[in-house]
VMD Tcl script that builds the backbone (N, CA, C; Angstrom):
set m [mol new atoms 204]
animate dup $m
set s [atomselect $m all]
$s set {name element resname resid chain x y z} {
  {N N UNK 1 A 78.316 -57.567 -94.380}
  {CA C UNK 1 A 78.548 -56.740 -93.208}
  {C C UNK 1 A 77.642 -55.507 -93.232}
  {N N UNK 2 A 77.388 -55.234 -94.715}
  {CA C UNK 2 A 76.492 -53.802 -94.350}
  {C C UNK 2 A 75.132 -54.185 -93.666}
  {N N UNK 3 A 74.870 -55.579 -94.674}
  {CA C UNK 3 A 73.163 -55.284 -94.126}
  {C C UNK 3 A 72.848 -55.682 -93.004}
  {N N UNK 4 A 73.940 -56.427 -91.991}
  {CA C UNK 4 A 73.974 -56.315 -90.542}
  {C C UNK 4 A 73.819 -54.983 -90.201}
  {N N UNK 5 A 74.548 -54.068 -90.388}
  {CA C UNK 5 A 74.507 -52.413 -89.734}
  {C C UNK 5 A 73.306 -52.402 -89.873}
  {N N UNK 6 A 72.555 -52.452 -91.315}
  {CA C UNK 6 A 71.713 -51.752 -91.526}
  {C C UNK 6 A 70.704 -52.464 -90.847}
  {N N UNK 7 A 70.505 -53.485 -90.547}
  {CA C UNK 7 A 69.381 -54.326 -89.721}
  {C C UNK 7 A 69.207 -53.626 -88.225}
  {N N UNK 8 A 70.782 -53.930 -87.850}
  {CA C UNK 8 A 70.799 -53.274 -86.521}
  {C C UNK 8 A 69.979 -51.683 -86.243}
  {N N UNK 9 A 70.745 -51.165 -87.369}
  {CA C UNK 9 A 70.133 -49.166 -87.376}
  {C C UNK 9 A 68.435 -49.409 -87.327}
  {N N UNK 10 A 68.212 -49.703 -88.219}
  {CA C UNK 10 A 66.629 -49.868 -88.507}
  {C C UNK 10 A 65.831 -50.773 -86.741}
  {N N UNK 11 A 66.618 -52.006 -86.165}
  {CA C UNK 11 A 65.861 -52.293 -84.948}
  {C C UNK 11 A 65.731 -51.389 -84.105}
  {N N UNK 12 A 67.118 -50.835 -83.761}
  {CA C UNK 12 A 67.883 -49.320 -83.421}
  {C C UNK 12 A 66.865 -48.405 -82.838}
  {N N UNK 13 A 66.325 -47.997 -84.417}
  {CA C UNK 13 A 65.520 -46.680 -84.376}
  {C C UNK 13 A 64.475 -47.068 -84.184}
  {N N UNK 14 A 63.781 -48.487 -84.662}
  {CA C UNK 14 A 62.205 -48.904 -84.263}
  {C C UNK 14 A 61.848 -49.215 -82.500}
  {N N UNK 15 A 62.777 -49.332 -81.996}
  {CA C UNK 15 A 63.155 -49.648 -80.807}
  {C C UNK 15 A 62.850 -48.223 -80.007}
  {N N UNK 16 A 63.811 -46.652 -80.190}
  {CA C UNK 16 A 63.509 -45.738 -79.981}
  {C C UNK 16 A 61.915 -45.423 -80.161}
  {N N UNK 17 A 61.591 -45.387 -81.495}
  {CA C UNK 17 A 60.263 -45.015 -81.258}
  {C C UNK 17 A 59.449 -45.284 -81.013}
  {N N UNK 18 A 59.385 -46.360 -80.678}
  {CA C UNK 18 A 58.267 -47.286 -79.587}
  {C C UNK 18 A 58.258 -46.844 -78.381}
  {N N UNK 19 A 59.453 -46.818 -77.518}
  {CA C UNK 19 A 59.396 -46.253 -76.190}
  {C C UNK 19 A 59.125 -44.572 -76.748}
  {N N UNK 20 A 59.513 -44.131 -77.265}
  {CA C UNK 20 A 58.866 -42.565 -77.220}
  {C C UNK 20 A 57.442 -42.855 -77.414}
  {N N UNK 21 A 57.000 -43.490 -78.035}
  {CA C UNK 21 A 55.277 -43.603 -78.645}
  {C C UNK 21 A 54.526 -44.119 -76.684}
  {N N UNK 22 A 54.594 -45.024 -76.510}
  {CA C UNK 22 A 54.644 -45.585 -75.632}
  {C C UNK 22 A 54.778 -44.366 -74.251}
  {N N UNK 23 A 55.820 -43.805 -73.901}
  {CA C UNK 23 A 56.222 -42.351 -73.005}
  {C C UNK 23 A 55.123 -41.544 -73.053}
  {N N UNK 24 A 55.287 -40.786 -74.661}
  {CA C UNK 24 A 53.811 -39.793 -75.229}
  {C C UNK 24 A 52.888 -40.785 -74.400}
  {N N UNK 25 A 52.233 -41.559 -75.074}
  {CA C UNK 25 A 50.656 -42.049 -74.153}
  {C C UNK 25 A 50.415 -42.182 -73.457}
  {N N UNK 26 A 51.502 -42.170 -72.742}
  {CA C UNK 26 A 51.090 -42.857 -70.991}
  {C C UNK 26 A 51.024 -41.126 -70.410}
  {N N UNK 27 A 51.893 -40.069 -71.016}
  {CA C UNK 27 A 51.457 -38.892 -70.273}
  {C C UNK 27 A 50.690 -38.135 -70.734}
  {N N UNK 28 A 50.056 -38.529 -71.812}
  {CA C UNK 28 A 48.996 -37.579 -72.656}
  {C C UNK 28 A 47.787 -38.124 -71.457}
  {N N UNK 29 A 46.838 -37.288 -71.187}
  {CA C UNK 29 A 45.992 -37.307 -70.763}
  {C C UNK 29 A 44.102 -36.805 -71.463}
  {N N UNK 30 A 43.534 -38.371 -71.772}
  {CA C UNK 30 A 42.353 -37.329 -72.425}
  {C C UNK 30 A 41.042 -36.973 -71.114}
  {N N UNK 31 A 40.259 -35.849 -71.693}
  {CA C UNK 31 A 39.783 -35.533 -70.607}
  {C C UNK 31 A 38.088 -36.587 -71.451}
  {N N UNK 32 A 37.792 -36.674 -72.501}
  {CA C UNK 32 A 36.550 -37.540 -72.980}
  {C C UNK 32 A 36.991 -38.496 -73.860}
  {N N UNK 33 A 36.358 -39.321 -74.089}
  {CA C UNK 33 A 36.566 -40.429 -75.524}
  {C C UNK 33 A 36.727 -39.797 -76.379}
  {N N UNK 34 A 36.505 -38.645 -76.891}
  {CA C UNK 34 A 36.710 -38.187 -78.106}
  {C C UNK 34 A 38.082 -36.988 -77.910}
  {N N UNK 35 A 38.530 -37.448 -77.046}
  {CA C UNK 35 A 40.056 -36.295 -76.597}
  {C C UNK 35 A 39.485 -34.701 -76.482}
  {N N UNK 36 A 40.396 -34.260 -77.124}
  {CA C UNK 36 A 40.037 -32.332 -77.325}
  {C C UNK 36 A 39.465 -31.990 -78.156}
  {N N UNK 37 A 38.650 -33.073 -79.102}
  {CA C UNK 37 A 37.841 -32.732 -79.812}
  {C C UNK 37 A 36.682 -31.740 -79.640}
  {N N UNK 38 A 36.600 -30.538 -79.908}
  {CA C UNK 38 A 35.065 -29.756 -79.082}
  {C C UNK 38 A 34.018 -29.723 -80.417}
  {N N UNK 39 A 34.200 -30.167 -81.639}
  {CA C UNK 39 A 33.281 -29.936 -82.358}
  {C C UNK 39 A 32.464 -31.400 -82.845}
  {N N UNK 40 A 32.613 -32.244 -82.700}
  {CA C UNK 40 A 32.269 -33.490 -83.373}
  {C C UNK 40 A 30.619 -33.948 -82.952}
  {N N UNK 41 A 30.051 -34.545 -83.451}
  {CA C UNK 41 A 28.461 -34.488 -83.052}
  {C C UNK 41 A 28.781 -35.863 -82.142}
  {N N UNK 42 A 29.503 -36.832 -82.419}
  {CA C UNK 42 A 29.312 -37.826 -81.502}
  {C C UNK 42 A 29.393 -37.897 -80.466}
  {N N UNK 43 A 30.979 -36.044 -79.819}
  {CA C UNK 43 A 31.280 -35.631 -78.719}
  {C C UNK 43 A 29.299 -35.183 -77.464}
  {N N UNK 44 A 29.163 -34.155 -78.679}
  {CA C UNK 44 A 27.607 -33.923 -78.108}
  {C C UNK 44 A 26.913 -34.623 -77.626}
  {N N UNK 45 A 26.592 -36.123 -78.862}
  {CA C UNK 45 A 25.645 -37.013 -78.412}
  {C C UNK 45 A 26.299 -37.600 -76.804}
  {N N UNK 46 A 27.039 -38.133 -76.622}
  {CA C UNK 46 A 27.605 -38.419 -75.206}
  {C C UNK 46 A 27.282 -37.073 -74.664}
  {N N UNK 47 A 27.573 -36.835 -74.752}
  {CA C UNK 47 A 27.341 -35.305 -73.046}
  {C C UNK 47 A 25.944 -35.140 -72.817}
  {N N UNK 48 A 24.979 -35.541 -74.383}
  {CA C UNK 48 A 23.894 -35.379 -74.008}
  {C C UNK 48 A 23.022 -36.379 -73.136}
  {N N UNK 49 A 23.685 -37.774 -73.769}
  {CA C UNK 49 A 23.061 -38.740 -72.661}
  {C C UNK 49 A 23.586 -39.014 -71.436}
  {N N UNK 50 A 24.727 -38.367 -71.333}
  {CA C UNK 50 A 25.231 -38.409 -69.720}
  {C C UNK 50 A 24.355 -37.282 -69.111}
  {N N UNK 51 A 24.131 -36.606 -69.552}
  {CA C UNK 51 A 22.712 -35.008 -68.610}
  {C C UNK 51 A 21.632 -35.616 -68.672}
  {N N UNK 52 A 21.400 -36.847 -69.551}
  {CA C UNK 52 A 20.456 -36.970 -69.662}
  {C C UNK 52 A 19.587 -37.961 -68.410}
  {N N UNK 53 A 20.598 -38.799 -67.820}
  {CA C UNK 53 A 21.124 -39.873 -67.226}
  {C C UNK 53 A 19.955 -39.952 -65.798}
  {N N UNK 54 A 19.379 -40.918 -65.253}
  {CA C UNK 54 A 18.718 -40.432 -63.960}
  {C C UNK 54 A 19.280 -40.822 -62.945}
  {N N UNK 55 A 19.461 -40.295 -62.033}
  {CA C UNK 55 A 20.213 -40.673 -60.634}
  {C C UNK 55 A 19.408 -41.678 -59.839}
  {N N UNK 56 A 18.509 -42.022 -60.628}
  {CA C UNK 56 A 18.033 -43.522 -59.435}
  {C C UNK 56 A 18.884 -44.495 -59.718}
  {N N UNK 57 A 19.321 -45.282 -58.400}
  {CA C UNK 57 A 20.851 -45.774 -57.722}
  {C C UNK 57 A 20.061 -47.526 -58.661}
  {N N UNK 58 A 18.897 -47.300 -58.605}
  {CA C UNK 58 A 18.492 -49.099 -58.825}
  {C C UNK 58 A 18.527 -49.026 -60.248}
  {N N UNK 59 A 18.696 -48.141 -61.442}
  {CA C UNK 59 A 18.676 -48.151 -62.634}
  {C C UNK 59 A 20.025 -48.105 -63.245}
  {N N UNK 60 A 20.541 -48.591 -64.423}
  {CA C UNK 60 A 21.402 -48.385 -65.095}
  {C C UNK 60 A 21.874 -47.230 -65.828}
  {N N UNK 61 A 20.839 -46.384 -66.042}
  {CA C UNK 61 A 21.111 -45.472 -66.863}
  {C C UNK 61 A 20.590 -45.026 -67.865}
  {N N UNK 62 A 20.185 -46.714 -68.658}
  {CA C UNK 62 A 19.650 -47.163 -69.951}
  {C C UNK 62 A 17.927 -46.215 -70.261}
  {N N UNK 63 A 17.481 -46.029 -71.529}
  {CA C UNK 63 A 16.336 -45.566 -71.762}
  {C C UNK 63 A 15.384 -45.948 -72.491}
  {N N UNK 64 A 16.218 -47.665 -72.530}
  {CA C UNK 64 A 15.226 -48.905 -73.292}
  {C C UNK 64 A 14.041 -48.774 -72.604}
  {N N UNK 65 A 12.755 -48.924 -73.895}
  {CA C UNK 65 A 11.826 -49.050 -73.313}
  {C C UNK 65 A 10.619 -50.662 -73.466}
  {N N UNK 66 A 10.640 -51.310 -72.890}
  {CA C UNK 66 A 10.694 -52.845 -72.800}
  {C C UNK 66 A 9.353 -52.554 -73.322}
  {N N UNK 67 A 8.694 -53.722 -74.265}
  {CA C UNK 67 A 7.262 -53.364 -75.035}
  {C C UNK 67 A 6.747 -55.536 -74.661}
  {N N UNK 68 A 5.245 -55.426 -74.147}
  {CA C UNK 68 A 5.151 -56.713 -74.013}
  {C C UNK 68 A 4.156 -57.190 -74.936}
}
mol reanalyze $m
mol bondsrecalc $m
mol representation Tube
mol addrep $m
């Protein structure tokens, strides 16, 4: 009989914190891939190739340079 309780308590509480985990994420909001991170170099490298980016509508973005 106990280790019924105790099965139950333990689904119980894994049960709770899933929907809390689950709640948290869905209202956390990040504003970049790297969240609120402001110091990380990988944060930089992205911001730098998004400024870097050209607005011609027929290009991807990309800065491959094709060699024949």
């Amino acid at each position: 009989m106990t280790q019924i309780v105790l099965v139950i308590i333990i689904i119980a509480v894994a049960i709770v914190y899933s929907v809390y985990a689950v709640i948290k994420n869905i209202q956390t909001k990040e504003t970049s891939a790297c969240g609120d991170c402001n110091g990380c170099d990988i944060k930089r490298e992205i911001t730098k190739n998004l400024k870097d980016k050209t607005n011609d509508p027929t290009t991807c973005g990309c800065t491959t340079k094709m060699t024949n």
